[in-house]
N, C-alpha and C positions, 0 to 999 in steps of 0.2 A: 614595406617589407622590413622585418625586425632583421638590422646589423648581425654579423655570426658576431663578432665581440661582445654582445648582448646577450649571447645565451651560455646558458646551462648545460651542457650536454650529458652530465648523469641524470636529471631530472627528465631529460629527452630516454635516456635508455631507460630509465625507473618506469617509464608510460609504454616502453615497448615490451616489457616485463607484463604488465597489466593486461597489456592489447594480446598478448600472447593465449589467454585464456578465452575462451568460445564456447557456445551453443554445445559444439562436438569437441569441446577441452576443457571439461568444467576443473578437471584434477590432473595434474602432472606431475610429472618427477623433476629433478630438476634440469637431467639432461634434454629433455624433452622443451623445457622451458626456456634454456640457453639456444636450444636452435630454432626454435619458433622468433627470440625476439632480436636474433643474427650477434648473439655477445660468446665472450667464452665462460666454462662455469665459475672459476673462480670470480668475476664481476656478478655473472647472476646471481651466484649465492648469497655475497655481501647486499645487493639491492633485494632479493626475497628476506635477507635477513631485517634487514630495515624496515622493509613493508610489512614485513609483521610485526614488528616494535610499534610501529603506529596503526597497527590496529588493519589495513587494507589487505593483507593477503591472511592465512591461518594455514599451519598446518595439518594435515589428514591425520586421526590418532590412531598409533598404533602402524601408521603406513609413511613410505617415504613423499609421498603425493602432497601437493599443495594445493590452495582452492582461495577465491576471492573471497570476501566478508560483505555482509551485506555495508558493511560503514560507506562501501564503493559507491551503492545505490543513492547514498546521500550527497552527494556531489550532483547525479542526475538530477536529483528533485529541484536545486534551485533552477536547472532551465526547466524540469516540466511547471513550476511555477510560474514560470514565466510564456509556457507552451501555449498551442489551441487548446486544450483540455480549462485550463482558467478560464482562459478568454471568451470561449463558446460558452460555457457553462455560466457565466455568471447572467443572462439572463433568464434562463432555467431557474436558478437560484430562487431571483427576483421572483418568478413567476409561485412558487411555490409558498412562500412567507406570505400572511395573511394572517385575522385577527383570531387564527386557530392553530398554525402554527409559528410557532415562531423564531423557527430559525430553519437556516438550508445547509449543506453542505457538499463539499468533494472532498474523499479521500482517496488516497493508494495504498497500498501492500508494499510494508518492508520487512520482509522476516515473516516474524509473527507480531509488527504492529501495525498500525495505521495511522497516515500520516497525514494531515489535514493540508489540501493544500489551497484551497478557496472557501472561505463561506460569510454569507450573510445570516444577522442576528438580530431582530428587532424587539426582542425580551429577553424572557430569562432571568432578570435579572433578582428575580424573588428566589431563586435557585442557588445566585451568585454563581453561574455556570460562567466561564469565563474560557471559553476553546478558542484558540486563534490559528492561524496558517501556522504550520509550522509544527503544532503538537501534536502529541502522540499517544495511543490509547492502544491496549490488547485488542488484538483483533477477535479474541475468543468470547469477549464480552459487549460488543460494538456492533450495531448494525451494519454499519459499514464493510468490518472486517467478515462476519457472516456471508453478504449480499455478496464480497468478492470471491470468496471461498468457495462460493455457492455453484461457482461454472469451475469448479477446479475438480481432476482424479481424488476420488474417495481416500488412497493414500498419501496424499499431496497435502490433502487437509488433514488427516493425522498426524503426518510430518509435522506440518507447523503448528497444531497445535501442540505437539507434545515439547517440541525444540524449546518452550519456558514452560514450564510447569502452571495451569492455571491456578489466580489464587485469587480469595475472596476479596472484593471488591468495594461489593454492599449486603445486605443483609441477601437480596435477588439474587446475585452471581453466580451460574453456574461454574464451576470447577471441574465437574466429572468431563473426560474427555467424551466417552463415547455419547452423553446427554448434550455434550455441544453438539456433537456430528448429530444426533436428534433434529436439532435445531435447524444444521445447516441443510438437512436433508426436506425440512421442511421448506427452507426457504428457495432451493433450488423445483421444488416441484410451485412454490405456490409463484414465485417470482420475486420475492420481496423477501428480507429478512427484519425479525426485531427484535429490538433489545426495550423490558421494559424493567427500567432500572436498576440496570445488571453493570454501568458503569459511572454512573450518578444517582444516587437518591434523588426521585423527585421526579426525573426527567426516562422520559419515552421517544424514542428514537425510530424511526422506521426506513429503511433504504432497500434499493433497488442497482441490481450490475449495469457497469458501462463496458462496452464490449467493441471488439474490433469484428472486421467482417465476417472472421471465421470463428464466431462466439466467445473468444479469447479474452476473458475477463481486463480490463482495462485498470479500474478504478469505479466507485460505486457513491452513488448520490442521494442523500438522506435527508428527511425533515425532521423535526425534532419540537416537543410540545411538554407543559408540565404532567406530572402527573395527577392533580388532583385535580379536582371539578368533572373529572369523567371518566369513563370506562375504559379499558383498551380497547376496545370493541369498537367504541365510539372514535376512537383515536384512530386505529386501522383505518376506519370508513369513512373519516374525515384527509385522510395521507395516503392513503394508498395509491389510488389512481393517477391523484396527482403527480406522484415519486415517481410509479413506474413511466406514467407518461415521459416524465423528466428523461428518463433513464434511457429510453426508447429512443427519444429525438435527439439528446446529447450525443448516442452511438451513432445516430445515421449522419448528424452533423459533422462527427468528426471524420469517419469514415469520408464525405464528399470533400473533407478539407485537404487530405493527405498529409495532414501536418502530423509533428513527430509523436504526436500523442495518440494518434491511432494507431503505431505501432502494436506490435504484443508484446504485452507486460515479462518484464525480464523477472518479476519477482517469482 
């Protein structure tokens, strides 16, 4: 047990400020905020002011209302990196890298990007593709970001698409919003999304959603191959099955695990 001489106790009220926001409290004011996290206004004001200097809470524009920042979500990701979501997945991974594709991945949904948080890579390197845990790519031009989109409300994915402006990438990049939802509509009916070089010259990307029990988009799992030496066509029919299988077995896995990565995705 941590000594009370050892703590913090505005850092203790600054998390009760945080915890104050919910599912059914995404925006409040700040009266509302001070009696959710048991402080008076004058102290919640000063720690809402703070948390938005660093970036963790934002103002509502135009309104008196405050709202979290995705930056929040970033604190999450080092335990889901560390969750069953890695851990399960990384034989899936495994299973998918082969002398035709050559690499695997998992991402999640932060905002409007995607965020790697496992993968295997046993080429590439004529691409000098170089993705490691950790980094981040537009979800508008990602398989990834596609394949998670793909189980989300039609407006949800306008949302986020529109929240950064798309912008070209590579010479393939789409940009037009409603040609992304094209895409994504496509990939919600076929099961899979792709991206063929719409975030690297060179490289073709194919992913499939990881989902919770009640279809609730998780995080999404992708093989990835060059582009030259064959068709996309060829590339589909060489990753597809595979991916979704992935995609399939990952969700029932974690589902039976109950670990905290089956939750539903807060993004």
């Amino acid at each position: 047990m941590v000594e009370e001489k050892n703590i913090v106790k505005s850092v203790g009220k600054a998390f009760s400020v945080l915890e104050a926001f919910g599912p059914d409290a995404c925006e409040m004011v700040l009266a509302d905020i001070a009696r959710a996290a048991k402080l008076d206004n004058a102290t919640a004001f000063r720690l809402l002011n703070t948390l938005v200097m660093l970036g963790y809470v934002e103002r509502v524009q135009d309104t008196r209302r405050f709202r979290l920042t995705f930056k929040c979500l970033e604190l999450g990701f080092n335990a889901i990196a560390r969750s069953d979501l890695r851990s399960l997945g990384r034989p899936f991974l495994r299973a998918i890298v082969n002398d035709r594709l050559e690499a695997a991945s998992i991402g999640v949904l932060d905002g409007h990007e995607v965020v790697y948080i496992e993968r295997i890579q046993a080429g590439l390197e004529r691409l000098a593709v170089d993705i490691r845990v950790g980094n981040r790519v537009p979800a508008y031009s990602s398989a990834i970001g596609r394949a998670i989109l793909s189980r989300m409300p039609v407006d949800i994915q306008r949302s986020i698409l529109q929240s950064a402006p798309p912008r070209r990438l590579t010479d393939q990049t789409l940009i037009d919003v409603d040609q992304i939802l094209g895409q994504i509509a496509k990939a919600t009916a076929a099961g899979y999304a792709v991206s063929d070089q719409e975030t690297v010259t060179g490289l073709r990307v194919i992913a499939a959603p990881i989902t919770d029990i009640d279809g609730v988009p998780i995080a999404a799992i992708s093989a990835a191959a060059p582009a030259f030496g064959r068709s996309l066509e060829d590339f589909i029919g060489d990753a597809r099955d595979l991916t979704c299988d992935a995609a399939a077995r990952l969700s029932l896995a974690l589902r039976a695990s109950g670990g905290m990565a089956a939750q539903r995705s807060v993004t």
